[in-house]
N, C-alpha and C positions, 0 to 999 in steps of 0.2 A: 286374435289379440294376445292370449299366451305364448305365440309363436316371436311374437313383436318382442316381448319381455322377453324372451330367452335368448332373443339376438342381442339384445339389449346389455344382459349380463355378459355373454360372452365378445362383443365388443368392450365391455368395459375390463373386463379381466386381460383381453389382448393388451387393450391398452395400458394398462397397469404392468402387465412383464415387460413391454417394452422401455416404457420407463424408468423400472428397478434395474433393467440392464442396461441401457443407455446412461444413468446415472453409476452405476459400476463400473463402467467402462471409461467415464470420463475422471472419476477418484483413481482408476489404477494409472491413464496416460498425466492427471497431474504428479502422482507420486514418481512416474519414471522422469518427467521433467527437471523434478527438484532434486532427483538421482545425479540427475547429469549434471545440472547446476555445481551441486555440490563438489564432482568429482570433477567439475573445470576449477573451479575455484581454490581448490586440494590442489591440483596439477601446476597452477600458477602460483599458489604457494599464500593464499590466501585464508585469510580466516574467513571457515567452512562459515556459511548461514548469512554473510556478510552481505552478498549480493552486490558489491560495488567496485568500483574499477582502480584496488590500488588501497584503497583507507578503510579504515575501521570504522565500523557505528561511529566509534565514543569520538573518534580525529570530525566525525561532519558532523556531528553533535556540540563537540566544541567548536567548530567554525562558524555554526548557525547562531551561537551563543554569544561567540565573538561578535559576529556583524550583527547581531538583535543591539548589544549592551553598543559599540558604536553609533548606532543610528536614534539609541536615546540619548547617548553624550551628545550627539551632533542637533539633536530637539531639544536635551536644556540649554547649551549654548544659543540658541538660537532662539527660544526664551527670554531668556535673561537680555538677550540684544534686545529687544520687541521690549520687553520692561523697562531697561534701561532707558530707549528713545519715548517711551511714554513720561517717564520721570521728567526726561528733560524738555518736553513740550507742554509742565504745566509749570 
């Protein structure tokens, strides 16, 4: 029985470094990713941290903002149609 329990712990210890290394291994191969990211997007003449093909955060930020605030002009005109055809139906 004591022999059960010492396999026990040193299965579980294996287990455990293998983990602590395989999770360090995958933190260094994401950091060299973001390495390279970074030094393509340098190279192309991009703003670093960007991640995007050409624009800045803030240019798809306000894009998104654009077509958001359009698509509620285009829901009160459209509104106001539906309100307007109710006025004139009573």
């Amino acid at each position: 029985m004591i022999a059960v329990s010492i396999l026990c712990v040193i299965f579980a210890f294996i287990i455990a470094i293998v983990w602590i290394a395989e999770s360090e291994h995958t933190k260094r191969e994401k950091s060299k990713i973001e390495a390279t990211l970074r030094s393509e997007e340098m190279a192309r003449g991009y703003k670093a941290g960007s991640y995007t093909l050409g624009e800045s955060k803030e240019e798809d930020l306000t894009k998104n903002l654009k077509r958001v605030r359009d698509r509620f002009e285009e829901g009160i005109v459209d509104l106001k149609k539906r309100i307007n055809k109710m006025d004139a139906n009573n």
